[in-house]
N, CA, C and O atoms as CSV, one atom per row, in Angstrom:
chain,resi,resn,atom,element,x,y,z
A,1,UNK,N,N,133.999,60.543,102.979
A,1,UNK,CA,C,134.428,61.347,104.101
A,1,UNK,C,C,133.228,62.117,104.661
A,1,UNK,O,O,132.513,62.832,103.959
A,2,UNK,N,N,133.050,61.914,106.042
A,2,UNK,CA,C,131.766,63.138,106.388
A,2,UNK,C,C,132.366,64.386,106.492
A,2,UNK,O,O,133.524,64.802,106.520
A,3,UNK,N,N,131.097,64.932,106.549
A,3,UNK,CA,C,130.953,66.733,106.816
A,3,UNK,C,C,131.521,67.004,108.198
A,3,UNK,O,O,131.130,66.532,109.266
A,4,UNK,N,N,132.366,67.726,108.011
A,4,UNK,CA,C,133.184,68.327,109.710
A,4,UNK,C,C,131.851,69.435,110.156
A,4,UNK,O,O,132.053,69.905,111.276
A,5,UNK,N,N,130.919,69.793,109.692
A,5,UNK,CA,C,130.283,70.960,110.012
A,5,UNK,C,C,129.519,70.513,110.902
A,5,UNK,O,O,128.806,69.549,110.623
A,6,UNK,N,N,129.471,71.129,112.264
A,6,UNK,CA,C,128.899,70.749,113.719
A,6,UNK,C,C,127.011,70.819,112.985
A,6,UNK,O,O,126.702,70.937,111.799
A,7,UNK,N,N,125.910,70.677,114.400
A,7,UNK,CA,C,124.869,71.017,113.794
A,7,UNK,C,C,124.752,72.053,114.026
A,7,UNK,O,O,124.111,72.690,113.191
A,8,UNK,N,N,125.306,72.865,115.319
A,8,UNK,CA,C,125.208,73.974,115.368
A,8,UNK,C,C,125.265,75.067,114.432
A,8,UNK,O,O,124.418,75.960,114.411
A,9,UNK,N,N,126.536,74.988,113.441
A,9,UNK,CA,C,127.200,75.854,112.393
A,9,UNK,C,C,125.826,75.294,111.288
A,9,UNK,O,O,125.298,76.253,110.726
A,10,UNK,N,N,125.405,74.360,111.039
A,10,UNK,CA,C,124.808,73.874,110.091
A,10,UNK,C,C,123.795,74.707,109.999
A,10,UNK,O,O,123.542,75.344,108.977
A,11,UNK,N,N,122.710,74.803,111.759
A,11,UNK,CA,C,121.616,75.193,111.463
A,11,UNK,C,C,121.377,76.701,111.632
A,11,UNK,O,O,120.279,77.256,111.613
A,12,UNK,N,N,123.071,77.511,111.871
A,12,UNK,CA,C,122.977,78.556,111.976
A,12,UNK,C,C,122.835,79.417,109.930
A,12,UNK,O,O,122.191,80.410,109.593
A,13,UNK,N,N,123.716,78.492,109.054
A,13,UNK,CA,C,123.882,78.583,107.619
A,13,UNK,C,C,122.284,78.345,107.049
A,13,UNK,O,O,121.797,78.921,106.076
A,14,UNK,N,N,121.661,77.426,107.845
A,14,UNK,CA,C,120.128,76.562,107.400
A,14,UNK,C,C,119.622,78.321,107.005
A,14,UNK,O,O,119.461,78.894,105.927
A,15,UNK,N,N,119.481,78.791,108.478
A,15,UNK,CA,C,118.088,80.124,109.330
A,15,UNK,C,C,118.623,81.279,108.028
A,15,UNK,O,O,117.806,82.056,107.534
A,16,UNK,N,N,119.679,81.258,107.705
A,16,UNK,CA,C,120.184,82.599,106.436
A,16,UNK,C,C,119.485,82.247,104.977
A,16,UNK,O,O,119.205,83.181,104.226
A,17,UNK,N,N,119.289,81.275,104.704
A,17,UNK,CA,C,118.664,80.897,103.564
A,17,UNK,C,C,117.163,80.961,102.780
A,17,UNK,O,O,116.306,80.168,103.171
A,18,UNK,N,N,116.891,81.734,101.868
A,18,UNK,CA,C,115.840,81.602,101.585
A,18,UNK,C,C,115.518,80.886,100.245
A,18,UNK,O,O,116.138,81.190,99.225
A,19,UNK,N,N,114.599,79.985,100.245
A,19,UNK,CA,C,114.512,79.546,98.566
A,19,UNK,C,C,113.907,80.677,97.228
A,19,UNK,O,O,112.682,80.780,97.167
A,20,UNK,N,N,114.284,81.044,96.764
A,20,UNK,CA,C,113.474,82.066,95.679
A,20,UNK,C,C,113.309,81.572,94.033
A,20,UNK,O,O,112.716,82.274,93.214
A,21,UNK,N,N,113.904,80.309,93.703
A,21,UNK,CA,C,113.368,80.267,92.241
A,21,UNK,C,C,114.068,78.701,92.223
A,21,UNK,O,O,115.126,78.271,92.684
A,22,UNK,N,N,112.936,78.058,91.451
A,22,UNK,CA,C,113.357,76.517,91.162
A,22,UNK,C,C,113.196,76.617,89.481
A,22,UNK,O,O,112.271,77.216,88.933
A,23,UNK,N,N,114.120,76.014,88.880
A,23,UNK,CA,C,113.977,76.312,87.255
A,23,UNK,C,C,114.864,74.825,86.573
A,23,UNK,O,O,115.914,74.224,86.797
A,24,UNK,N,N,113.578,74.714,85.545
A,24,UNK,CA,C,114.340,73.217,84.940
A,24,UNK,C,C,114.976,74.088,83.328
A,24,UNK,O,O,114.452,74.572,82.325
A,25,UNK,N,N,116.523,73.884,83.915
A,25,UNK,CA,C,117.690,74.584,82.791
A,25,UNK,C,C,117.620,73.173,81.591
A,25,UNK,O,O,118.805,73.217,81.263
A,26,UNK,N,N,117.317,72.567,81.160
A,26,UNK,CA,C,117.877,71.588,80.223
A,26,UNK,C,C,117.078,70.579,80.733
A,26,UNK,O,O,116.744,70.428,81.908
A,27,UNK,N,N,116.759,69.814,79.657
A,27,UNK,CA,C,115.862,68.277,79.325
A,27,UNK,C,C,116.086,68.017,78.227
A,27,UNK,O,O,116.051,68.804,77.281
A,28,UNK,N,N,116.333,66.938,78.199
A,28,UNK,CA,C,116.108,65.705,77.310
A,28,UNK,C,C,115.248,64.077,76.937
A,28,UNK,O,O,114.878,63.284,77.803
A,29,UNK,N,N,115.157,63.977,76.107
A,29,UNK,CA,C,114.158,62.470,76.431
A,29,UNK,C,C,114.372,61.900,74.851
A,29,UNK,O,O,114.128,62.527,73.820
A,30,UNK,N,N,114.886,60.568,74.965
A,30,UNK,CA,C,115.346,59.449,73.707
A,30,UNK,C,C,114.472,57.986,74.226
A,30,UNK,O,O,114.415,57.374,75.293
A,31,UNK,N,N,113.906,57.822,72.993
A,31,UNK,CA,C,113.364,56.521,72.936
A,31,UNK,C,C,113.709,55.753,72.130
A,31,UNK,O,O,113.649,56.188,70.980
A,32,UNK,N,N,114.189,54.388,72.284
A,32,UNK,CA,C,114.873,53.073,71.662
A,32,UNK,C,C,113.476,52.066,71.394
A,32,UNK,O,O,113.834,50.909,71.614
A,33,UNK,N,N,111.925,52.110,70.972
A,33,UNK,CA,C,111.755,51.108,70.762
A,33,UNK,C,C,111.983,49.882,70.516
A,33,UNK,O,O,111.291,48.967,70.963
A,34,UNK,N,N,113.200,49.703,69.614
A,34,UNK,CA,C,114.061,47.939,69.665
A,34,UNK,C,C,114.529,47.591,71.064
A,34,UNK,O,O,114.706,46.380,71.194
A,35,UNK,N,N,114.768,48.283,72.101
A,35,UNK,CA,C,115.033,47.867,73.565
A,35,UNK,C,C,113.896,47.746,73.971
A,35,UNK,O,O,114.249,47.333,75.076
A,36,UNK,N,N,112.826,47.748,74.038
A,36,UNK,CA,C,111.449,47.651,74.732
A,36,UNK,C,C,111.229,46.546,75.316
A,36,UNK,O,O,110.393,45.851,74.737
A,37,UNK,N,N,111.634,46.151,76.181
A,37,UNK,CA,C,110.352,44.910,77.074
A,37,UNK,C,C,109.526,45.164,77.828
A,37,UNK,O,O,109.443,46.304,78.284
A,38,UNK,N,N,108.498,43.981,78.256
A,38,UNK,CA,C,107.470,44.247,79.150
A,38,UNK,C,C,107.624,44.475,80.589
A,38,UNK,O,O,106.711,44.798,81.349
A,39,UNK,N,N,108.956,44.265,80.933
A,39,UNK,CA,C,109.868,44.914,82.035
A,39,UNK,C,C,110.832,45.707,82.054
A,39,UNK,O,O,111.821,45.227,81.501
A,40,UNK,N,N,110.997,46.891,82.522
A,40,UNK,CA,C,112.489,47.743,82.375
A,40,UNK,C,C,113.140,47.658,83.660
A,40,UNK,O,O,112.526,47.300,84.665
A,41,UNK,N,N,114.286,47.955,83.663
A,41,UNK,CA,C,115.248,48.193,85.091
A,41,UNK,C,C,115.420,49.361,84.779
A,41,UNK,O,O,115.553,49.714,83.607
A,42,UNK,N,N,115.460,50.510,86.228
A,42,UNK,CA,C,115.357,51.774,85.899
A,42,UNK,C,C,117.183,52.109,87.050
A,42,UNK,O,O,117.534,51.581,88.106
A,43,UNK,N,N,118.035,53.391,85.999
A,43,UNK,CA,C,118.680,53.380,86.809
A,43,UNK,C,C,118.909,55.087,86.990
A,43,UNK,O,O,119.043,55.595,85.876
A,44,UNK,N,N,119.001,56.274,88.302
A,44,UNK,CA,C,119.036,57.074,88.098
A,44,UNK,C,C,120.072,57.557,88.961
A,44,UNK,O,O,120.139,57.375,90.177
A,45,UNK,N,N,120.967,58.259,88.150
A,45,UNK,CA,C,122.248,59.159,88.925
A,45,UNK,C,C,122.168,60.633,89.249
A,45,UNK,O,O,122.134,61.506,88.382
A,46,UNK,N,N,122.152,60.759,89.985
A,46,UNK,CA,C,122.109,62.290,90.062
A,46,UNK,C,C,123.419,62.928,90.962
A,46,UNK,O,O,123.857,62.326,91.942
A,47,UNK,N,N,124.004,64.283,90.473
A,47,UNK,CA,C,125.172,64.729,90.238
A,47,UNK,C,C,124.720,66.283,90.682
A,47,UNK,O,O,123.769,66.666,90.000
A,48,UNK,N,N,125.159,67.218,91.619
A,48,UNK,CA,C,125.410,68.613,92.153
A,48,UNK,C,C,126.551,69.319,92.087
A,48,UNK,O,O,127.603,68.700,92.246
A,49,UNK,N,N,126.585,70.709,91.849
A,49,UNK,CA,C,127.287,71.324,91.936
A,49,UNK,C,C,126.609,72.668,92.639
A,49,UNK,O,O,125.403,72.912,92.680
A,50,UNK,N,N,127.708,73.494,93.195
A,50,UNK,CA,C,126.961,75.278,93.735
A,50,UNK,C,C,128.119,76.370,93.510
A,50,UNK,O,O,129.331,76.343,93.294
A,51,UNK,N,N,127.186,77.281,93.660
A,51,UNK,CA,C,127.999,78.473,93.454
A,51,UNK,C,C,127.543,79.731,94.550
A,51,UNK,O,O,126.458,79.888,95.109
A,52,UNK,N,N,128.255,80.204,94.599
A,52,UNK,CA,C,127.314,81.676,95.458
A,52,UNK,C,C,128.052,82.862,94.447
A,52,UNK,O,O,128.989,82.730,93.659
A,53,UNK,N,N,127.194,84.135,94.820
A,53,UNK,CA,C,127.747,84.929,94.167
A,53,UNK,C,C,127.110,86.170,95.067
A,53,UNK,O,O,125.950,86.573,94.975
A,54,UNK,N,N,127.973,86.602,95.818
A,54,UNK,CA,C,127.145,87.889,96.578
A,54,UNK,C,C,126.668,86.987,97.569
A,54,UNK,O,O,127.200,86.086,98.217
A,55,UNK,N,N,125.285,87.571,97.504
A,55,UNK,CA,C,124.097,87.015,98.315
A,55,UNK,C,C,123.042,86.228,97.962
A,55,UNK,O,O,121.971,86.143,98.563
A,56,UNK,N,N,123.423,85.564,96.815
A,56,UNK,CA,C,123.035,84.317,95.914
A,56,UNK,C,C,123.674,82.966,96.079
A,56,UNK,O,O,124.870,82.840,95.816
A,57,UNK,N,N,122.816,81.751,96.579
A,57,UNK,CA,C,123.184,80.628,96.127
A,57,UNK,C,C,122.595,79.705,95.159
A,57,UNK,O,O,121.477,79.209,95.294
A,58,UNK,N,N,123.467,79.468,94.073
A,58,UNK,CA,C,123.259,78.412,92.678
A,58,UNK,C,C,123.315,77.226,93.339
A,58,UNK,O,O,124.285,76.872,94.009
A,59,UNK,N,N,122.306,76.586,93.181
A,59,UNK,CA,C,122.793,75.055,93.017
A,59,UNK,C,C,122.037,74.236,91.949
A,59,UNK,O,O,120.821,74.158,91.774
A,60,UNK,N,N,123.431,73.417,91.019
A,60,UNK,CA,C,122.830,72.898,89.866
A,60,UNK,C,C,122.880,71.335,90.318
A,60,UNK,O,O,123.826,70.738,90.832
A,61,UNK,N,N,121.371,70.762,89.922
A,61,UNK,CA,C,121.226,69.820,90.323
A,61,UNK,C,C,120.709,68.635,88.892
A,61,UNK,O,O,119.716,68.989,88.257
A,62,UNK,N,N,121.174,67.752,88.614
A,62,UNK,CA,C,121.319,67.066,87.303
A,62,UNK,C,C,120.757,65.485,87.683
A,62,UNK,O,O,121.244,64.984,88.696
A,63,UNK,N,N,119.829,64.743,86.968
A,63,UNK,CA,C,119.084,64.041,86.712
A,63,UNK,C,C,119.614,63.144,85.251
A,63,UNK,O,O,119.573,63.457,84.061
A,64,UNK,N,N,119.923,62.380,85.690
A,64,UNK,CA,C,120.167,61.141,84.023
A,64,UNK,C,C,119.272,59.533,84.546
A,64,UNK,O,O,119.611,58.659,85.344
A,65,UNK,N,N,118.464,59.633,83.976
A,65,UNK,CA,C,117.500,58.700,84.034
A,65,UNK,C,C,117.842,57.520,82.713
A,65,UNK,O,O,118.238,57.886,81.606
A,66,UNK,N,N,117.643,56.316,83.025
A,66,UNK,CA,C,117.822,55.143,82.299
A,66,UNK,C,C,117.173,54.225,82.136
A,66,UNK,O,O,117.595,53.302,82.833
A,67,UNK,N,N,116.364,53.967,81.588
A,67,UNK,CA,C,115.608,52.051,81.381
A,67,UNK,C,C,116.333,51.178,80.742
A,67,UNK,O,O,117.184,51.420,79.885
A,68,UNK,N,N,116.046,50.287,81.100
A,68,UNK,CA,C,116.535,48.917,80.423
A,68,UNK,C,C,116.054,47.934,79.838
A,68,UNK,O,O,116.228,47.052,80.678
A,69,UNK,N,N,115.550,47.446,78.949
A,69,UNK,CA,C,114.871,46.613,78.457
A,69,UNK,C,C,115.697,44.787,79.133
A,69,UNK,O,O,116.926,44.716,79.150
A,70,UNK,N,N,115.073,43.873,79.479
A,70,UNK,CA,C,115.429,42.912,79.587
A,70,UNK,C,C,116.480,42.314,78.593
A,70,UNK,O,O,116.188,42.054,77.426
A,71,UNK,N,N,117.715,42.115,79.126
A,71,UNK,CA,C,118.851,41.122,78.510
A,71,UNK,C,C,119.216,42.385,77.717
A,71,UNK,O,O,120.319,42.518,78.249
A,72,UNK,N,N,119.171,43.114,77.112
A,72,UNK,CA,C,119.410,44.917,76.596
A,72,UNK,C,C,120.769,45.679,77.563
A,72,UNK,O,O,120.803,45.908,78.772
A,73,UNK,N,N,121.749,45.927,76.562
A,73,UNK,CA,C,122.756,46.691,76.965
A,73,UNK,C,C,123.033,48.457,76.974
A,73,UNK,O,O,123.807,49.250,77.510
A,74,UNK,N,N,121.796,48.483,75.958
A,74,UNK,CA,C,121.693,49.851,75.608
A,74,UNK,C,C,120.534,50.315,76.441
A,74,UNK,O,O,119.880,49.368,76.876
A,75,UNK,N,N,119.979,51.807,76.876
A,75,UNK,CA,C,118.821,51.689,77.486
A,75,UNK,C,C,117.913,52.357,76.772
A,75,UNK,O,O,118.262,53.433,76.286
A,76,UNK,N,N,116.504,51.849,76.545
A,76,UNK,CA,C,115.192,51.514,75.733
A,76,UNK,C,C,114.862,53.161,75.961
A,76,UNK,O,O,114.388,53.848,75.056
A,77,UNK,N,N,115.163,53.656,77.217
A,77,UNK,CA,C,114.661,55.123,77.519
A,77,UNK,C,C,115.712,56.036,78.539
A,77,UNK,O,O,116.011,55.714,79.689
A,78,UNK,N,N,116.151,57.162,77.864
A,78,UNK,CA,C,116.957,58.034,78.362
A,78,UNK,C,C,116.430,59.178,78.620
A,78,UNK,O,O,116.111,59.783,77.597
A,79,UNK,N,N,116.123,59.936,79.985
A,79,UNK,CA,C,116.101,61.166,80.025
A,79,UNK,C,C,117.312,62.074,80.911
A,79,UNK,O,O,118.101,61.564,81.706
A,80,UNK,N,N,117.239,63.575,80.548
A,80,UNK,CA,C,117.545,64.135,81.720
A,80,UNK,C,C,117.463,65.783,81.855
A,80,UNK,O,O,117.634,66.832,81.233
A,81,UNK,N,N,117.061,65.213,83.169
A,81,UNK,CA,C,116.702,66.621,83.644
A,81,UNK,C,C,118.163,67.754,84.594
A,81,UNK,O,O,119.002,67.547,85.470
A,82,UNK,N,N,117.723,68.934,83.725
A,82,UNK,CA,C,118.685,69.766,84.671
A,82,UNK,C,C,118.311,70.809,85.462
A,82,UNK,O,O,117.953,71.721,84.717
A,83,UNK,N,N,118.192,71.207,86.911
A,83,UNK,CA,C,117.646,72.432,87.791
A,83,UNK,C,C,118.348,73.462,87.822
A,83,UNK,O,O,119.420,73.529,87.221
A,84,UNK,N,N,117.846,74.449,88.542
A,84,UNK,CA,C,119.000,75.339,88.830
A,84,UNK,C,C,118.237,75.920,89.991
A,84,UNK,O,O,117.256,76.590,89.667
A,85,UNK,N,N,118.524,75.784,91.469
A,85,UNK,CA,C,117.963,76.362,92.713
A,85,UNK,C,C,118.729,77.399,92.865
A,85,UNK,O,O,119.945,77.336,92.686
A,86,UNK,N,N,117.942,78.757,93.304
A,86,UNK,CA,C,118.232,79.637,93.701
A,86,UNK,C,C,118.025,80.160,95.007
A,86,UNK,O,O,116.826,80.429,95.093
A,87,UNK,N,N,118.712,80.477,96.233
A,87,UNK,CA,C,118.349,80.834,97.295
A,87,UNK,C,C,119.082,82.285,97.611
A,87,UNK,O,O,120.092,82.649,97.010
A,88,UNK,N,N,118.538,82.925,98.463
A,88,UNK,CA,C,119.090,84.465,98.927
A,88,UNK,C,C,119.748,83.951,100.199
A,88,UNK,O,O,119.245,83.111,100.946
A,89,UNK,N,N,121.446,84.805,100.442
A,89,UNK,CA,C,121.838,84.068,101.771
A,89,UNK,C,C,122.043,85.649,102.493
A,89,UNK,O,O,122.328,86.747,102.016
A,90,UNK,N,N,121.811,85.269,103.576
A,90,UNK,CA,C,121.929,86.932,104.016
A,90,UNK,C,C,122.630,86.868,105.454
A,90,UNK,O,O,122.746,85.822,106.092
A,91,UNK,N,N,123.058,88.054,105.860
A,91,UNK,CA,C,123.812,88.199,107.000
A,91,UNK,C,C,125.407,87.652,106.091
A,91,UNK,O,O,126.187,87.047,106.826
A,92,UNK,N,N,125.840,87.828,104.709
A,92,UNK,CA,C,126.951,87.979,104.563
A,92,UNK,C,C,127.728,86.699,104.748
A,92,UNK,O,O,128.937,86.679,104.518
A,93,UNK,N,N,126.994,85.498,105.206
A,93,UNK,CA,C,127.376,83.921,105.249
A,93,UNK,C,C,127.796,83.721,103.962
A,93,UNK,O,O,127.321,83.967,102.853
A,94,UNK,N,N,128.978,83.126,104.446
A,94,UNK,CA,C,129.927,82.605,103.010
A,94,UNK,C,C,129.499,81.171,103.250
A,94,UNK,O,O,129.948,80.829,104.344
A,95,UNK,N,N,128.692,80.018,102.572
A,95,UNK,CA,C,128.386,78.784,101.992
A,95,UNK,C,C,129.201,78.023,101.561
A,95,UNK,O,O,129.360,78.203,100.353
A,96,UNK,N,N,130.050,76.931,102.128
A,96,UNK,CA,C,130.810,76.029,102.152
A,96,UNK,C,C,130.858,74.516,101.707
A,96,UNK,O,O,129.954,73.897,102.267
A,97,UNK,N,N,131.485,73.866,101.029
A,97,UNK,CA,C,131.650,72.473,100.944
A,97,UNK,C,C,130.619,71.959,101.765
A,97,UNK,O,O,129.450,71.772,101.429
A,98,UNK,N,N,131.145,71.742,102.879
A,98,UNK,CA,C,130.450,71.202,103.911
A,98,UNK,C,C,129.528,70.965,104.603
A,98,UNK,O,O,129.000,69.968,105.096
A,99,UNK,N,N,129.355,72.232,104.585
A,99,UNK,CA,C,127.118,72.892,104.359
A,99,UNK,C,C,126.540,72.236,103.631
A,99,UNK,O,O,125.457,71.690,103.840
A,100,UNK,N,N,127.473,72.186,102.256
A,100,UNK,CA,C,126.490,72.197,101.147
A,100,UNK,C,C,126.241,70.843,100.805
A,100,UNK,O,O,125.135,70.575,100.333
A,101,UNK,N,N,127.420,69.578,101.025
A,101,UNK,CA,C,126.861,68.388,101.210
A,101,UNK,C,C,125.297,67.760,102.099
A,101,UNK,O,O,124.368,67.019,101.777
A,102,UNK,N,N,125.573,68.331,103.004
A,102,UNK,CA,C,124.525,67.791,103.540
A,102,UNK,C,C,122.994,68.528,102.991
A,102,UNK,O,O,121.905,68.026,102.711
A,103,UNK,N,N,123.525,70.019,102.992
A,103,UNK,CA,C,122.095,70.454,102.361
A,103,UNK,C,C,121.603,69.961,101.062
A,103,UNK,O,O,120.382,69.886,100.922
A,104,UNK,N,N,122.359,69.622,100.115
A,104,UNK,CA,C,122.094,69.208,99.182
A,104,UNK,C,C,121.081,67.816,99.304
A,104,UNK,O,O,119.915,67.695,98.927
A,105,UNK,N,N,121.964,66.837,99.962
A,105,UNK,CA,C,121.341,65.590,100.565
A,105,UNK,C,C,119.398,66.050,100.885
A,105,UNK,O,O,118.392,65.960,100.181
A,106,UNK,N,N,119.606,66.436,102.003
A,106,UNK,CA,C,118.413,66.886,102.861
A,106,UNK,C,C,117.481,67.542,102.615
A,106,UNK,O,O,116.330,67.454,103.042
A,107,UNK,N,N,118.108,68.515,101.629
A,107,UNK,CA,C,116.468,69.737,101.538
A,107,UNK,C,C,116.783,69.882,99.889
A,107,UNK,O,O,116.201,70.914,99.556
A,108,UNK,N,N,117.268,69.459,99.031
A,108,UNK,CA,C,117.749,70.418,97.793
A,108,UNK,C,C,117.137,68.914,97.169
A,108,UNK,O,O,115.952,68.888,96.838
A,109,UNK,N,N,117.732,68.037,97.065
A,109,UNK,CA,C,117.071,66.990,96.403
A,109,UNK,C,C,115.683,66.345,96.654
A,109,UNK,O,O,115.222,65.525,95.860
A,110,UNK,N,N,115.100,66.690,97.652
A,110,UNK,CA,C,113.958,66.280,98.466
A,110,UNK,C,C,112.845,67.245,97.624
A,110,UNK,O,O,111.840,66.869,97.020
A,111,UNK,N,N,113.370,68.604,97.791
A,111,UNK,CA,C,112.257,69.567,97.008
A,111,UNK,C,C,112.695,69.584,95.505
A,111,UNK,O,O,112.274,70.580,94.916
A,112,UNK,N,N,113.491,68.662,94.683
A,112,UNK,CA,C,113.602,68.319,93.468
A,112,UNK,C,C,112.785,67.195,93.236
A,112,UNK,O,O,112.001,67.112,92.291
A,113,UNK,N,N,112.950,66.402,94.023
A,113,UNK,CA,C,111.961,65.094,93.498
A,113,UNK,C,C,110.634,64.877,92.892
A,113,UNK,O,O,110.430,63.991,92.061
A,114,UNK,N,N,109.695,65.732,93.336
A,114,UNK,CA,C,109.265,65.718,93.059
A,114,UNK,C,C,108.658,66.616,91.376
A,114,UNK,O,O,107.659,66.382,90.696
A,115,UNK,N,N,109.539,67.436,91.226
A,115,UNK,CA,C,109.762,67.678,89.820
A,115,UNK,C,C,110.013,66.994,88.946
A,115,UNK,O,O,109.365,66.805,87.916
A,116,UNK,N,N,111.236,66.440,89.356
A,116,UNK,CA,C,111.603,65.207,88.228
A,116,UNK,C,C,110.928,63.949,88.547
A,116,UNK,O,O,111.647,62.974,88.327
A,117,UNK,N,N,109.850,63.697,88.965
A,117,UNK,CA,C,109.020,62.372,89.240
A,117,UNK,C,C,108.110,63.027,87.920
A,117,UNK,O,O,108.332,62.482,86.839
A,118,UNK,N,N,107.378,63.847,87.924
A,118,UNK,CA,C,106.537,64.589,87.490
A,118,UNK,C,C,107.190,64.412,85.312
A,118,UNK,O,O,106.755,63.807,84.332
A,119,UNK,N,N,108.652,65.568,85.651
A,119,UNK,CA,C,109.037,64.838,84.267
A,119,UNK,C,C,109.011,63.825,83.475
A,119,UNK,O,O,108.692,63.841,82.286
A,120,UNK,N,N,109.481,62.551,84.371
A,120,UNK,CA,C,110.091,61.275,83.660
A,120,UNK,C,C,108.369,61.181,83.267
A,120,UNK,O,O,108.123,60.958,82.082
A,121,UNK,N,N,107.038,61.365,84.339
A,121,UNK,CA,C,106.067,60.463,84.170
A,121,UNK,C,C,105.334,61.226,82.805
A,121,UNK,O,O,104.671,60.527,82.040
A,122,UNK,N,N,105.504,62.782,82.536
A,122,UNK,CA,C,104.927,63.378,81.623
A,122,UNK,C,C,105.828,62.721,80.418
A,122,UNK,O,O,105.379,61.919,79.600
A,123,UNK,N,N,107.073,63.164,80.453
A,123,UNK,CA,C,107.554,62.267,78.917
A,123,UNK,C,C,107.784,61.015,78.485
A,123,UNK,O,O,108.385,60.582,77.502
A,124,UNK,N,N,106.991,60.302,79.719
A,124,UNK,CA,C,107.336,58.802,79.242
A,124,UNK,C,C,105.533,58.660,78.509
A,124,UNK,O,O,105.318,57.978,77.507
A,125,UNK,N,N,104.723,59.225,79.046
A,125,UNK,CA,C,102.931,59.580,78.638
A,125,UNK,C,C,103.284,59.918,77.107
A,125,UNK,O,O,102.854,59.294,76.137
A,126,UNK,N,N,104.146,61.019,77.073
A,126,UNK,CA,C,104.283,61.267,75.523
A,126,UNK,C,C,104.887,60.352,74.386
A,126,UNK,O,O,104.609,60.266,73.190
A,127,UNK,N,N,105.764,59.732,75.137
A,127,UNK,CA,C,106.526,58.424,74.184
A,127,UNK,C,C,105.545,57.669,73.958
A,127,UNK,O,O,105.734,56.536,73.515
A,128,UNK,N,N,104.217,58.181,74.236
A,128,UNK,CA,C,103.442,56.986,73.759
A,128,UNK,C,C,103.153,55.383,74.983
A,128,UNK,O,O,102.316,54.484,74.897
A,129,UNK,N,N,104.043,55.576,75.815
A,129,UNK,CA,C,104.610,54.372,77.021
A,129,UNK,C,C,103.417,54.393,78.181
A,129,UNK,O,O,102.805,55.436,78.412
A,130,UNK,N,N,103.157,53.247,78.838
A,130,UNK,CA,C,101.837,53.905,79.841
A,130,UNK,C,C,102.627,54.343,80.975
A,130,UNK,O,O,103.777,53.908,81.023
A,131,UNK,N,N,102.165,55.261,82.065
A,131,UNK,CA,C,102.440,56.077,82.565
A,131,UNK,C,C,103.377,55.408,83.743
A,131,UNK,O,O,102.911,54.484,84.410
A,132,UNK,N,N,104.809,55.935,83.999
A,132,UNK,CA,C,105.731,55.733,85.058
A,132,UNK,C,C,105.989,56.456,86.414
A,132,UNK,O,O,106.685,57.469,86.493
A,133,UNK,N,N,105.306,55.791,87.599
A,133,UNK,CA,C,105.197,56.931,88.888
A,133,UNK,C,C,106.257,56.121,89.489
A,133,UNK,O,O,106.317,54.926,89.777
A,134,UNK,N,N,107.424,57.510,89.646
A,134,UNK,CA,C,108.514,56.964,90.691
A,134,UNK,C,C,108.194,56.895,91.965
A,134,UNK,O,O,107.164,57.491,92.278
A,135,UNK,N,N,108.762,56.354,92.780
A,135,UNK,CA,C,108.523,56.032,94.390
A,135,UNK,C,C,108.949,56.958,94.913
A,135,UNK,O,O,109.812,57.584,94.298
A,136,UNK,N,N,108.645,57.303,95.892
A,136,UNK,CA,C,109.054,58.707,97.103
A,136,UNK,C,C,110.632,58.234,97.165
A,136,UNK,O,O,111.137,57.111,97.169
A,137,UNK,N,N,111.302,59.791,97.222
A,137,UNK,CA,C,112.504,59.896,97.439
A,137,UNK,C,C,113.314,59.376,98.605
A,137,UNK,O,O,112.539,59.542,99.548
A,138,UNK,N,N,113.950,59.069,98.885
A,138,UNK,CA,C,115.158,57.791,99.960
A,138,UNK,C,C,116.468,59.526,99.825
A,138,UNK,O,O,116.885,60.390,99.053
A,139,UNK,N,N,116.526,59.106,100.979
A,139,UNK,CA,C,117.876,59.519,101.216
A,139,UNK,C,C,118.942,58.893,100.910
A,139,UNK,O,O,119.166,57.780,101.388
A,140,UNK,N,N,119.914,59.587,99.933
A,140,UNK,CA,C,121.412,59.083,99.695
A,140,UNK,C,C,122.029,58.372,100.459
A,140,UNK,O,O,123.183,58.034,100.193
């Protein structure tokens, strides 16, 4: 279903927003050596939620990363990362469903990516694995 929110209303919610703290709440990282091939299939889901509180907006933004080893049902490498964006909303704007789809899309995962590119490639360096650079972020 799309967002009923005009652009007008959108970019009036955008101008109230300020970003003030990006924070990685939770990580994880599992390695399956017996899944290992010299090729992996990589698969990554990512999952949002928000909150406001006052003149605070939460948004938790979640990362489950997967490899696959060839002909392998289980995956060879699991991570995941969890954020927590914080923005100041001011002028008393109450932050909506609808807003928040698209912002999420557009500006919230865009200035995540590159964090969690950064993760997967530091703990896959540590598994011992040679180094994994994800591709620039695509829009949903």
């Amino acid at each position: 279903m799309k967002p009923t929110i005009t652009p007008e209303a959108y970019k009036k919610k955008l101008d109230v927003l300020d970003l003030k703290d990006i924070a990685l709440t939770y990580a994880s990282f599992k390695l399956k050596k017996e899944q290992l091939s010299e090729s992996l299939s990589v698969d990554i889901d990512e999952t949002h939620s928000f909150r406001q509180k006052e003149d605070r907006l939460f948004v938790q933004y979640k990362y489950d990363f997967h490899a696959f080893g060839h002909n392998t049902k289980e995956p060879a490498i699991v991570l995941k990362a969890h954020y927590t964006v914080e923005y100041s909303v001011g002028g008393g704007v109450i932050i909506k469903k609808d807003f928040m789809e698209i912002f999420t899309d557009l500006t919230v995962s865009i200035i995540l990516w590159p964090y969690f590119r950064e993760f997967v490639n530091n703990a896959i360096q540590r598994m011992g694995l040679p180094s994994l650079v994800l591709g620039l972020k695509k829009r949903n």
